[in-house]
C-alpha positions, 0 to 999 in steps of 0.5 A: 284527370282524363284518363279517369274520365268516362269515354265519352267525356274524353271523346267530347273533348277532343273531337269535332261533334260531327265527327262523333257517333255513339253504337249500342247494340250494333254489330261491329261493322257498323262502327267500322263502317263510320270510320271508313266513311269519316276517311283515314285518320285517328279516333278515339273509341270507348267501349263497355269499360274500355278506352283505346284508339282505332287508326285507320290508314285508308284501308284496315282499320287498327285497334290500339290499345293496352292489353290488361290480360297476360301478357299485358302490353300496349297493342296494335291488332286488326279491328274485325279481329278484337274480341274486346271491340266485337263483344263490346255492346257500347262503343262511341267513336270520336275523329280525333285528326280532324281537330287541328288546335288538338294536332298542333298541340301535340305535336308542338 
């Protein structure tokens, strides 16, 4: 099942490889600054023992993900702002909107 599946298996399955990049030990910025770089659009980011998605709208970059601590919920925060994405020492980072057959999809 895929939402079982590691991070990165999830990444490759739906996002172009060249609009993959993996961070091990690199400060926040650096992924921020390939999702900026890559343009507006929706990724998918895996972390140390975390899946959530980054949405970035042309000028923030927004983290959405579920919240296991109280009070759990699904949540929509600032990127710099994420305890969860800062203290990560992995993430990988996968485009998701680039991919058009993934889009048509979706949404039909």
């Amino acid at each position: 099942m895929i939402g079982q599946s590691a991070s990165q298996q999830i990444i490759k399955a739906f996002a172009d490889k060249k609009d993959i990049k993996t961070f091990s030990n690199k400060p926040l910025d650096s992924t921020l600054s390939f999702v900026k770089e890559k343009g507006a659009g929706l990724f998918i980011v895996g972390l140390d023992s975390h899946v959530g998605f980054i949405y970035y709208d042309g000028k923030t970059c927004w983290f959405i993900h579920s919240k296991w601590v109280n009070p759990k919920a699904v949540v929509k925060e600032i990127a710099e702002q994420s305890g969860i994405l800062y203290y990560s020492k992995y993430r990988i980072v996968g485009k998701i909107s680039n991919n058009k057959t993934l889009l048509d999809k979706w949404v039909n």
